[in-house]
N, C-alpha and C positions, 0 to 999 in steps of 0.2 A: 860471797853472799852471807853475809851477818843476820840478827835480830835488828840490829842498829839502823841499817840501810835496806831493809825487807820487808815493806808493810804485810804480806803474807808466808811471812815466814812462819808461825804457827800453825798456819793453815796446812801448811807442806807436810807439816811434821806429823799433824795429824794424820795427813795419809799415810805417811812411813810409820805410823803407831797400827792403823789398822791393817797395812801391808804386812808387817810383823806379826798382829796375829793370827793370818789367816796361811803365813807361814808356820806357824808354830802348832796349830791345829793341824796342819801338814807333816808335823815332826822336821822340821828344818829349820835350819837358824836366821837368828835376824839382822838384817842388812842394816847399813848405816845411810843417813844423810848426807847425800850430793851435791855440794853446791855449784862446781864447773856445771854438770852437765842441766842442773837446774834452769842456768843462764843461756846455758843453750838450749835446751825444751823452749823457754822464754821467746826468745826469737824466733823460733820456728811456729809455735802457736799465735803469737803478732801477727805472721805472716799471713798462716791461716784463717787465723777471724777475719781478719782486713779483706780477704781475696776474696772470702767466704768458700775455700774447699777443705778438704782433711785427705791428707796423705802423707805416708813416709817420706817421699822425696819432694822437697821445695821445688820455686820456680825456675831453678839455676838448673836442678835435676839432679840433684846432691840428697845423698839418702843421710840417715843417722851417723853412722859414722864416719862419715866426709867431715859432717857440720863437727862433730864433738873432736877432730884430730884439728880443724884448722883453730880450734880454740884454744888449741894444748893439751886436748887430752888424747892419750893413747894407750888406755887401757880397752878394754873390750864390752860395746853397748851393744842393747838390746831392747827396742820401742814398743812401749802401745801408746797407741793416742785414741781419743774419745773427743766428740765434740755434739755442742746444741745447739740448737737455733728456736730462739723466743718469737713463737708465732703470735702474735696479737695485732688486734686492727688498729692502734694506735702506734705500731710499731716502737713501741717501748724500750729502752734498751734495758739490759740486762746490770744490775747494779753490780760496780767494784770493789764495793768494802770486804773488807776479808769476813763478815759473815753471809754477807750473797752468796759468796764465792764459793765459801766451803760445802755445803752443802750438793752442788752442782760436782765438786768435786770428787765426793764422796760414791754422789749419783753414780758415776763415770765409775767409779772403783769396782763399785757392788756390781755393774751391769759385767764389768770383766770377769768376775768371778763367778759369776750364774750364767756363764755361757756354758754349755752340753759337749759333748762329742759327738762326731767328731769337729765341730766348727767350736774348739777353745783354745786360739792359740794364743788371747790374751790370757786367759787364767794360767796356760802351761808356762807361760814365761810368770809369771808372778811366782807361781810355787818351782819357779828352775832352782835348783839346789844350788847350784856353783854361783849363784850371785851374793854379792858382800856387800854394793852398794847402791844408793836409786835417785835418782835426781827428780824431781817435781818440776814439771813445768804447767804454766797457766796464762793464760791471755782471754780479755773482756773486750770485744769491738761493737758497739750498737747491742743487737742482737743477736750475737755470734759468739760464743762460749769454746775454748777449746783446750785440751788439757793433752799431758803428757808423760810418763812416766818412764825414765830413761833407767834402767838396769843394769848393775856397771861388774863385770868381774875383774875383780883388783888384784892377780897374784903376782905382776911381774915388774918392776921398778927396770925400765928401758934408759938405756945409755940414751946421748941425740943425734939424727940422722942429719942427714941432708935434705934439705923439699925436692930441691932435681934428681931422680936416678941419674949417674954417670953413665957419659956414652959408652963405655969399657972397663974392663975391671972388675970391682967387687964392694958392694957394702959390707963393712962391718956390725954386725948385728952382736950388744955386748949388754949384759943386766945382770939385775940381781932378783934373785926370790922371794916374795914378801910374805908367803906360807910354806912354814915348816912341813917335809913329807913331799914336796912338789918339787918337780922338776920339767927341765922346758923338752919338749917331746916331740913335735912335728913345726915347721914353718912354709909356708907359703906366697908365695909374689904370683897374686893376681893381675891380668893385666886388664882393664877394662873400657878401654878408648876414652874418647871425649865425653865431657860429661853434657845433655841434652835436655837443652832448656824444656821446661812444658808447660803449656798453658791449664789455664786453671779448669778447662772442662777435661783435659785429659787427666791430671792431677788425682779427678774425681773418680776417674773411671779405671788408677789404681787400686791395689789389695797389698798382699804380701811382698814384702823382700826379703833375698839372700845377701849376707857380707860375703860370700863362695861365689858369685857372679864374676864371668869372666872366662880369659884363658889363662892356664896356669903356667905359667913362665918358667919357676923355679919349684923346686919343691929339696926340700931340706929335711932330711931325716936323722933322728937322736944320734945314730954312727958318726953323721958328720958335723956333731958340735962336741964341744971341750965343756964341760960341766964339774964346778969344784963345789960337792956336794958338801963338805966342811963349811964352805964359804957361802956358798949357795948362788955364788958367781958363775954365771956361763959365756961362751961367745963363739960365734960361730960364723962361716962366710955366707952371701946370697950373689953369684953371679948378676951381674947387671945385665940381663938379656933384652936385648931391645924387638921385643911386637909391635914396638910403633907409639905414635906419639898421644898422647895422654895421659890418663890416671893411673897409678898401679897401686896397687894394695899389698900390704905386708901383713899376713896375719900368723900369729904365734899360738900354738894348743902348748898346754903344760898337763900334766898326768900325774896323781899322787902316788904313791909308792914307788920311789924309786926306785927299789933294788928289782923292779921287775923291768925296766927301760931299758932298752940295748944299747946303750954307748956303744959299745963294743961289734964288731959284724963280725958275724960269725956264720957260718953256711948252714944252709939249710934251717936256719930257725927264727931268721928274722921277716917283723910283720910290721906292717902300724895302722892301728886302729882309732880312728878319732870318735869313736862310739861313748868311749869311757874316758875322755880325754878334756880338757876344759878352752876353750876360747877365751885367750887371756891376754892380749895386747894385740896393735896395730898400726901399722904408719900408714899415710897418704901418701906416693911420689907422685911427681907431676918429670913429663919430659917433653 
């Protein structure tokens, strides 16, 4: 997604201008522009105005991170969505020109940001410190407005997997560090069945999602990966445990300070804690 081929590309940016400052009022740094996941927000809000619902997970029953792995991406997202509906007796729709648009945008921003405690879970993920990048997404149907802000943490550059888990054996889980001070810290293979189409009045009568949904299959801790802190290259095994046929998830935490991570197992003083720890890559498998 260019300027060239993006009639609201400016529009976008404006939000990541004001996203930025209301990080920076926060004392935290500013993320950059997304365009994968842009295009995926894209689609996902198409979907929504067109149905007329708003929800994390589409009709397929595929949440955020489904949709942005089956795109190519697999680093580690985090959603809020916002949407309108133009009430008028002439049922008017709502205009697409990138200045309709932005404003309604904007709308959508400010209201995440003026939400209270304890019910601010959009504003908490806007001001989440470990985020580096944000994709914009936006969609106009009739009278149905719907917008998207995809949150990306970018620290880990993944080797590439397989789409099927293998019935036996082991994936090879193999990358490199794209921030200095980081290192890759805990892993996990979700297993979380078939994914479950929904119709659009259930859709509606969603809230929150967890990327941690599931049973946990595998779980990988710092002792049992190989990390070349020089290099910043790691790689490490995940049993291919089979709970049965469906989706599984791969997700990766990374931790800064390295010299405090246990590579090493040593008795009596190993822990891991994903408190202080960042969600920083993912894969889809399908079996």
């Amino acid at each position: 997604m260019t300027p060239s081929d993006d009639p609201y590309y400016q529009v976008r940016n404006a939000v990541v201008e004001q996203i930025n400052r209301d990080r920076a009022a926060a004392g935290l740094s500013a993320v950059e522009f997304d365009p994968l996941s842009s295009v995926v927000a894209d689609h996902h809000c198409q979907e929504m105005a067109a149905h007329r619902y708003l929800s994390h997970w589409n009709l397929k029953g595929l949440l955020p991170y489904h949709r942005y792995h089956f795109a190519g991406g697999k680093d580690h997202v985090q959603e809020n969505l916002s949407g309108t509906t133009k009430f008028s007796g002439g049922r008017e729709p709502i205009g697409t020109q990138p200045q309709d648009v932005l404003p309604l945008l904007m709308e959508s921003h400010h209201r995440f940001m003026a939400e209270k405690p304890p019910l601010d879970g959009h504003r908490k993920t806007v001001l989440t410190s470990a985020h580096t990048h944000v994709g914009i997404g936006l969609a106009v149907v009739g009278e149905e407005f719907r917008m998207a802000e995809e949150f990306i943490n970018r620290y880990v550059r993944l080797n590439d997997f397989p789409e099927t888990l293998p019935a036996s054996g082991s994936v090879q889980v193999e990358g490199e560090m794209l921030r200095k001070g980081f290192g890759p810290y805990y892993c996990v293979l979700f297993y979380e069945g078939q994914p479950q189409p929904r119709t659009v009045e259930q859709l509606n009568r969603t809230y929150a999602y967890a990327d941690t949904e599931g049973d946990q299959c595998v779980n990988i801790r710092p002792w049992e990966m190989r990390f070349d802190s020089a290099r910043g290259r790691f790689r490490f095994s995940v049993p291919a445990n089979n709970c049965g046929p469906g989706s599984y998830h791969l997700l990766l935490w990374v931790r800064n300070n390295i010299r405090t991570i246990p590579y090493e197992l040593q008795l009596g003083s190993n822990s891991v804690d994903t408190r202080d720890a960042v969600p920083a890559a993912g894969w889809v498998f399908k079996r």
